[in-house]
N, C-alpha and C positions, 0 to 999 in steps of 0.2 A: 521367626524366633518364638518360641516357645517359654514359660516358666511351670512349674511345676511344682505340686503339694497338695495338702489336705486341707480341704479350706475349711473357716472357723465357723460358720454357722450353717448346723443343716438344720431344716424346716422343711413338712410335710407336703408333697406335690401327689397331686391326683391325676397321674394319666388318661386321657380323655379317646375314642378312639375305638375300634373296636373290641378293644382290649381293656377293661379299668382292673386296673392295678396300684395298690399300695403302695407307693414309693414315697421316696425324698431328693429334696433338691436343697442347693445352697447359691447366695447370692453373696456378690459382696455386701457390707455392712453399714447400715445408713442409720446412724445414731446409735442408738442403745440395741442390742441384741430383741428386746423387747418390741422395740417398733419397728422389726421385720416382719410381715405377714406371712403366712405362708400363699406358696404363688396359687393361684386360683385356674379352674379351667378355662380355657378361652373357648368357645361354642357360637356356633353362629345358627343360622344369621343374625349378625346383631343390625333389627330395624331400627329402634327407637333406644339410643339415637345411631342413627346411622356409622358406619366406620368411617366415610368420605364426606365432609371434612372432620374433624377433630371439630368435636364440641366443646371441651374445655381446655384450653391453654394457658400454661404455667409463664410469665413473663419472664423476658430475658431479664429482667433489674431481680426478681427473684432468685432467679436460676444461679445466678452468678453472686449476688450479694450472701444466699444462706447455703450453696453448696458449692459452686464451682472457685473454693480456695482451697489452700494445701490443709489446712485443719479439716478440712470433710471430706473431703475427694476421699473416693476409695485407694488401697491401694493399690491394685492393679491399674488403675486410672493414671498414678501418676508414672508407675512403668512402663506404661501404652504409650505415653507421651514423650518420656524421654528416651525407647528405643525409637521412634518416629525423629528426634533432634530438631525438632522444629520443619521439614522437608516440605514442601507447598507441593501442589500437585503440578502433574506432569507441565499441563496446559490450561489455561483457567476453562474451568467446568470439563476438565479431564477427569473424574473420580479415579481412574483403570488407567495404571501406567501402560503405555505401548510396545512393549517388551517382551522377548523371549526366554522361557524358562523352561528348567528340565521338565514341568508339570504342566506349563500354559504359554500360552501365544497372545499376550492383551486376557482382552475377556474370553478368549477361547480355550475352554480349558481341554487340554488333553485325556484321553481314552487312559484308564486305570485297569491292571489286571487286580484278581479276587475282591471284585466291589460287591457285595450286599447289598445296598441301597442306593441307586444313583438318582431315585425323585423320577426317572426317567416315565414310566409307564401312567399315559395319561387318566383312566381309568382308574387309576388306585388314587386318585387324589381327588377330595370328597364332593368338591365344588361342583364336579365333571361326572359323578356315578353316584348316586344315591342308593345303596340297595333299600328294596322295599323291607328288609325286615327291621330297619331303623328309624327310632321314635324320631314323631317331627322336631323333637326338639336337639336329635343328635343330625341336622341337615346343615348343612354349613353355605359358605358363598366365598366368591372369588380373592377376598382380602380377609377373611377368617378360615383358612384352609388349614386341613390336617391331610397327611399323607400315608398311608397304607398302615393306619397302624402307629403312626410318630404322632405323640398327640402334642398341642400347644400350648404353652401356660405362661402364665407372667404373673408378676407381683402386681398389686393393686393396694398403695398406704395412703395414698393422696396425693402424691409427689410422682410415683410409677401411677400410671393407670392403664391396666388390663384394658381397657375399651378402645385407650388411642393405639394401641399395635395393630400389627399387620402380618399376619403369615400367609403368605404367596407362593405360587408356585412363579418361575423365573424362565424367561426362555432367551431373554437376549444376553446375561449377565451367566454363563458359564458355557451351554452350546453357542453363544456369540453366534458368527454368521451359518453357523450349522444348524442351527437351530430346525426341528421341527413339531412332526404333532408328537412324540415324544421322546423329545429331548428338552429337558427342564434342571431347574434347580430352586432351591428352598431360600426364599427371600423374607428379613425379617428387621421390620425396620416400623416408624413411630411419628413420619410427618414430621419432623424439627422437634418432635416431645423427649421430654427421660423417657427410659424403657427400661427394663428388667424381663427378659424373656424367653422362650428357649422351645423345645420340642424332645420328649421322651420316649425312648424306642419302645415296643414291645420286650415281652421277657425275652430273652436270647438263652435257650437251653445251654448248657454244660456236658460237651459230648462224656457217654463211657470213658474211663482211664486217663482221663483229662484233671480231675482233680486232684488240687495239689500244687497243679502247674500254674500259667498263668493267662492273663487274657491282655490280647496287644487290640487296641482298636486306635483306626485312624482315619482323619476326615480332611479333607478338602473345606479352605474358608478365604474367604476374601472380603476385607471390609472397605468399604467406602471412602477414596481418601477427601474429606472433605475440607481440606486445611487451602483456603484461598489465600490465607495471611493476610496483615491488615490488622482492621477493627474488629472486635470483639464479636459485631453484625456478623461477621465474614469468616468467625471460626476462633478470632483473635490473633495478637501479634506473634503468638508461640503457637500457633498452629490451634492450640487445646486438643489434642489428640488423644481425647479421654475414652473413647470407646471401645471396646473389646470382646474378641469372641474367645471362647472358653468351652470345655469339652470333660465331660465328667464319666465316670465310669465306677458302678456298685456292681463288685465284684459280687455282692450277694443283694440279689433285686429288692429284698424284701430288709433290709438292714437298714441305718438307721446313718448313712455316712456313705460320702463317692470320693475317689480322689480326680483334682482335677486339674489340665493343664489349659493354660492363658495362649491364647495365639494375640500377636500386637502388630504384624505385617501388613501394610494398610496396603492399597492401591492397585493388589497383585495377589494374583491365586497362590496359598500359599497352604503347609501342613501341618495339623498338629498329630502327636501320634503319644499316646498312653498306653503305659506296659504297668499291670496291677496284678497282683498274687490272688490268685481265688482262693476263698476262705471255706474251711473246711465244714462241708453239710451242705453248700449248697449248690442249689441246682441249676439257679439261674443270674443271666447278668444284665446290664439294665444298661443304654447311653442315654446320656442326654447332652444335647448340644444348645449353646445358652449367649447369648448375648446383652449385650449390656450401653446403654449409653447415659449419664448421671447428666448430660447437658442438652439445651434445645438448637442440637446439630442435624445437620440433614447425615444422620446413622441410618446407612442399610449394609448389612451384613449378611453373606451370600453361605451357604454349607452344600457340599457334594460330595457322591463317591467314600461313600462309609467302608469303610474296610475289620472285619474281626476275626481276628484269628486266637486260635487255642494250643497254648504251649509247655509240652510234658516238659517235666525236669531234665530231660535228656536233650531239649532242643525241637523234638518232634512237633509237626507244627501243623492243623488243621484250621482250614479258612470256611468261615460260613459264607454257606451259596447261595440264602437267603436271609434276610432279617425284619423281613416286614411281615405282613398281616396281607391274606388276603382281603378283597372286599367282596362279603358274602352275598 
């Protein structure tokens, strides 16, 4: 299930990658407009302090006494939780329902036609190919990973901290038992911490005679079902099913606004899919794919198989064959 709209606050995000680019991003809203930062780039390797373990941790008597009620929760937060209806997982320490769907098999997710990105090529992902024409300081590591061009960023207010995330590449949670040396997917997740976080595509041109029309882009995601049910330890007695993955789409890369759709299907490979009007003058489009968890839950949220296609007013419809960045 999906929901969809313009969300209310965008804030400036800096693409990281081998691409930088001027963009924006939006998160949901944690207090005043004012004490949202804008999200910061994520760069590795971070030695000092290390990504493994998480050096500073926000307590559960915090987490839950100044944010995790109905007056703070975001709101997507609280529709994440009430399409989920309180539902525990499959089998305890199941996160990945066992089930067959039109798109996956459990964590095996099915082959997609006109994908642009499937994360799949090992080499394009930064941890694994360094080219020598990049500064030491743009070298990354296995838990601060950028992929061909999709660069990573997160909020950092004191509450979100850029330092406790994690962008991975994934090989058991999408290729499942198919898995090989390239077959992957994009894993984004915080150690039991809040996060606020995401990954920004490269520019995405705007074919010839295309504008005007419109831009469909759609992503494979799967988030974590972590609801043990129980005590509060354990997720709590309503699951708190506050985490959420979200998919944004600037029709014009360099604008100041993305519209964007909420994906809330936990346990299970599932779609979100954004259809946005291209805006007249420009040339290019921008995704960013975002996740979110406001509580200290074991959130890991999985994205695959990007799909975008370009659509004249008459229907006529062209799928990009590419949407990444080589690595130079």
């Amino acid at each position: 299930m999906i929901r969809k709209g313009i969300s209310r606050i965008v804030i400036p995000l800096i693409v990281i990658g081998l691409l930088l680019v001027p963009a924006t991003t939006a998160f949901a809203q944690v207090g005043t407009p004012a004490s949202v930062p804008p999200p910061s780039p994520v760069m590795g390797p971070r030695l000092a302090p290390p990504v493994d373990p998480v050096s500073t941790r926000i307590s559960a008597d915090i987490v839950y006494n100044n944010f995790l009620v109905p007056a703070h929760l975001p709101p997507q937060s609280v529709e994440a939780n009430a399409v989920d209806n309180g539902r525990v997982q499959e089998k305890p320490g199941r996160g990945i329902r066992q089930v067959a769907t039109s798109i996956a098999l459990g964590w095996n997710l099915n082959a997609s036609a006109n994908v642009c990105n499937d994360f799949n090529g090992l080499p394009s992902w930064a941890s694994t190919a360094v080219s020598k024409n990049l500064v030491a300081a743009s070298r990354t590591d296995l838990l601060t990973d950028w992929y061909a061009g999709w660069g990573p960023f997160a909020i950092n207010d004191g509450y979100y901290q850029a330092k406790n995330v994690a962008f991975s590449m994934e090989q058991s949670v999408g290729p499942g038992s198919s898995f090989g040396p390239n077959q992957q997917s994009l894993k984004i997740h915080a150690d039991h911490q809040p996060y606020a976080a995401g990954v920004g595509s490269p520019l995405i041109p705007i074919p010839d005679g295309y504008q005007g029309g419109s831009v469909q882009v759609t992503v494979k995601y799967l988030i974590w079902d972590h609801d043990e049910g129980g005590s509060f330890a354990s997720a709590g007695p309503d699951g708190m099913d506050y985490d959420w993955a979200s998919m944004g789409v600037k029709a014009d890369a360099f604008a100041n606004s993305a519209v964007y759709v909420n994906g809330y299907v936990r346990g299970q490979w599932a779609e979100m899919t954004n259809v946005v009007p291209l805006v007249t003058g420009a040339h290019n489009v921008m995704v960013l794919l975002q996740a979110q968890s406001p509580g200290n839950f074991n959130s890991n949220i999985y994205f695959d198989d990007v799909s975008i296609a370009f659509i004249k007013a008459d229907g006529t419809a062209a799928y990009v064959q590419n949407c990444k960045l080589a690595v130079q």
